[in-house]
C-alpha positions, 0 to 999 in steps of 0.5 A: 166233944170226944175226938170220936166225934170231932172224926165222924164230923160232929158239929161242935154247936149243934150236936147234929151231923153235916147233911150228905149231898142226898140230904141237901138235894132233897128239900131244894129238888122238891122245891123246884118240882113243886113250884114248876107244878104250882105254875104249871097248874095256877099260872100267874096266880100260882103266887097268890097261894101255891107257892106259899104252899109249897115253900112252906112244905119244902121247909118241913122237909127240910127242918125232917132232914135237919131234925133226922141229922141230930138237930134240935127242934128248938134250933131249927124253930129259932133259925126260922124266927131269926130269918123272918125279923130278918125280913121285918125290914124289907116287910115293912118297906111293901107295907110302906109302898101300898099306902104310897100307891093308894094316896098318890093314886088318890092325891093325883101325882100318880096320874101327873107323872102319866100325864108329864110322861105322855108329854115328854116321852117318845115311845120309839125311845120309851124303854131305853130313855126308862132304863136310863132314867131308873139308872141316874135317879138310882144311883143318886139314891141308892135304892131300887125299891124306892125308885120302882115303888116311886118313878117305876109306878107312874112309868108303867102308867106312861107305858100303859096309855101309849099301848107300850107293853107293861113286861117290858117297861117293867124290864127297863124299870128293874135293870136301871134301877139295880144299876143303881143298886150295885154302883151307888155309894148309898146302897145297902147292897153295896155296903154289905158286898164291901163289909163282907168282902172286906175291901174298900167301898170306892174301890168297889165301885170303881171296879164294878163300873167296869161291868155295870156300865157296859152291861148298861150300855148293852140293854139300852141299845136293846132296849131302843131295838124295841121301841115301837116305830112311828110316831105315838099321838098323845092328844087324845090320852092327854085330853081325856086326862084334863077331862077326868083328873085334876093335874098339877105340878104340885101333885109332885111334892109327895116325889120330890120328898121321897127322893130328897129323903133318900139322898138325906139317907133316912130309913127306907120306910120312913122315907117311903111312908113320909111319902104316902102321909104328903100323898094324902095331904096333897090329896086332901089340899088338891082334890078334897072332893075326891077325899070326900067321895071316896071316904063314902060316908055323907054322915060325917063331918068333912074334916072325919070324912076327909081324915076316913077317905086318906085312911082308907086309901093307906090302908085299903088303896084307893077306887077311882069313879072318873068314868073312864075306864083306862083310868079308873084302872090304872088309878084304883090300886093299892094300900098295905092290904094289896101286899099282904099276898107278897108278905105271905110269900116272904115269909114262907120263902124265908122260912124254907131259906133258913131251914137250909143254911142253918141245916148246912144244906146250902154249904153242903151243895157249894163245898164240892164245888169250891175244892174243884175249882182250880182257875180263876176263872173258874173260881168268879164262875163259881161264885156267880152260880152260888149266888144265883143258887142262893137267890133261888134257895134262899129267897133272899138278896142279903143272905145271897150276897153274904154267903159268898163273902164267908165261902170264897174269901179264903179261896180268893186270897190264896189266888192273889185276888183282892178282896175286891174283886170277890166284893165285885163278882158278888154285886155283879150276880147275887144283887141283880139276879134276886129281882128275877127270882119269883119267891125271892124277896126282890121278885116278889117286891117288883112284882107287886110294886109294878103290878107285872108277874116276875116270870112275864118281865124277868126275860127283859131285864137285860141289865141283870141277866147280862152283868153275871154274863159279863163278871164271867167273860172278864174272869175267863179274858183276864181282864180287871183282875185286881191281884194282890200278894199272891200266898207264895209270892211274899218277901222272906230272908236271903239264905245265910252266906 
């Protein structure tokens, strides 16, 4: 590489030139007025399609401009692959939890935890007893995937037989469960904030305490503003249940599994699949009949019959014939193919995400913000909006949290800030905001697990839209501010006499 180059700004990898601020607007500004058309125009069902749309042409876009600033196809095609088998994991996991949904639906634990729920729940408190229930079960496993696609599912059901609204059950749902997310020692999130950030785990936990449990505290009071006042009579839902479904405590083990599971830290999918298979064995010891029945083929022997109906439930999610329609609603759901929707969006925002970083768009964007930033104040709010504009440009949690930790080290270090606070700031906005993003791969999980568009529930997740607001006001009062030897503070020699 000629000095000549190295002076216009030749990347030494690529050969390509760094994208000007026109070209890294472009591709995310089209983004933004695309998808804003495609609600506008489709609604709610803008996701099943539109979006895909869109994100894919906004990754063409971008991959012109990266091609036009001397990047190789080749490049840019390998850059796509490695962030979607990026992704393959968390794919797998949706895949996982619509076969959950369909067996449990069918093994009925879904309906159990409706009915224990009635029993147990009081609707005036619902929403923050929910919030606060999501925040312990995740704190002890780690995951906010597994306790929406688990507990969050048989909470909706609660909600929905009391006439509770469904966005705001989803809300409580999703903010318990990303405080767990951000302040277990058993997340990946958490590990990967820490990794990057290069600070100590404990001590990362410890201080995220100090915004996570008052933005906790503060949803939970809102939430129990919003409890419906009065007494909600659960009898009537309660008999019909006895009337139309078999319910046991034993329906529960497929539960019990999952969570033993994910405190022994197996693999997500493992743990979750392990789930829908005990679904279907429950189901087929418990209500064998329903099996039968649903496996539609009065030819086969009852061992094929029961093995096609368990099958088709993993694959296809389960129908439910009770006659009572509240019921049959709430039970016919899932199976792999009710994700396949969510897999596409994935996919497709993904691409877009890895077109950008890998073009230099995103770093393109932040650079100009980083070098004006004098405070650090300043700087904690700079790394919450870069991580909220990751989510959205990237479309993925891992990416948004990693990003940071490669920007702002350097910027955090010649502040006197240990790194981890840069670890903290990072949980506290990039972690809990990608559930709010309908294309990220949070949103879109959420979304199809709880069976509630993003844009209808984000407004009532109060733990993740107060957290960033709460890493801010602690940078701007100077409050747990963790220094270390600041650059200009270091001990040298006395001057010779």
């Amino acid at each position: 590489m000629s000095q000549i180059d190295r002076e216009e700004g030749v990347d030494p990898k690529t050969g390509s030139h760094p994208p000007s601020l026109v070209d890294a607007l472009v591709p995310c500004l089209t983004l933004i007025a695309l998808l804003s058309l495609s609600y506008v125009l489709f609604g709610n069902d803008a996701s099943s399609g539109p979006n895909q749309i869109a994100l894919l042409f906004c990754g063409i876009v971008a991959a012109g401009i990266a091609y036009k600033n001397g990047m190789h196809w080749n490049g840019i095609r390998q850059a796509v692959v490695d962030g979607i088998a990026a992704a393959l994991p968390a794919i797998l996991i949706l895949l996982a939890v619509g076969a959950l949904i369909g067996t449990w639906a069918m093994s009925g634990t879904i309906i159990s935890m409706i009915y224990y729920g009635l029993k147990l729940l009081s609707p005036t408190y619902f929403y923050a007893t929910t919030c606060l229930v999501c925040a312990v079960v995740a704190f002890s496993i780690g995951s906010s995937w597994t306790v929406a696609g688990t507990l969050g599912i048989g909470l909706m059901g609660v909600a929905a037989n009391m006439g509770l609204s469904p966005a705001i059950t989803a809300g409580a749902i999703i903010s318990g469960a990303y405080f767990g997310d951000k302040a277990s020692p058993l997340s990946d999130t958490v590990n990967l904030a820490t990794a990057t950030a290069g600070s100590d785990i404990y001590s990362h936990i410890r201080e995220s305490l100090w915004t996570s449990v008052p933005a906790l505290l503060l949803s939970s009071i809102v939430f129990a503003l919003l409890g419906q006042a009065g007494d909600f009579d659960p009898t009537r839902a309660l008999a019909m249940i006895d009337n139309k479904v078999a319910v046991s405590l034993w329906a529960f083990l497929p539960l019990v599994l999952v969570f033993l599971l994910s405190i022994g830290r197996f693999p997500p999918f493992v743990t979750i699949f392990a789930g829908a298979i005990a679904g279907a064995v429950v189901a087929v010891l418990h209500d064998p009949g329903t099996v039968v029945a649903f496996a539609s083929a009065p030819d086969l022997p009852s061992g094929l019959a029961l093995l096609r109906g368990t099958w088709a439930a993993l694959a296809n999610g389960f129908i439910s014939s009770t006659g009572e329609k509240s019921i049959d609603v709430i039970l016919s759901r899932g199976g792999m193919a009710s994700m396949m929707n969510t897999v596409w969006l994935i996919i497709t925002a993904l691409a877009f995400g890895a077109v950008v970083e890998h073009a230099g768009m995103l770093k393109r964007l932040i650079d100009p913000l980083v070098a004006r930033t004098k405070s650090v104040a300043g700087l904690i709010a700079t790394v919450v909006g870069t991580s909220v504009v990751s989510n959205v440009i990237t479309s993925d949690q891992y990416i948004s949290i990693a990003l940071p930790g490669k920007l702002f080290g350097a910027s955090f270090a010649d502040r006197g800030l240990a790194p981890v606070m840069l670890s903290r700031v990072v949980g506290d906005s990039a972690t809990v905001t990608s559930p709010l993003v309908p294309w990220n791969s949070c949103g879109a999980y959420m979304a199809a697990t709880l069976g509630i568009p993003t844009a209808a529930y984000a407004g009532f997740c109060f733990f993740n839209i107060l957290n960033p607001l709460l890493a801010i006001a602690f940078g701007l009062l100077g409050w747990r501010m963790v220094r270390t030897k600041a650059p200009d503070a270091r001990v040298t020699s006395p001057a010779p006499v």
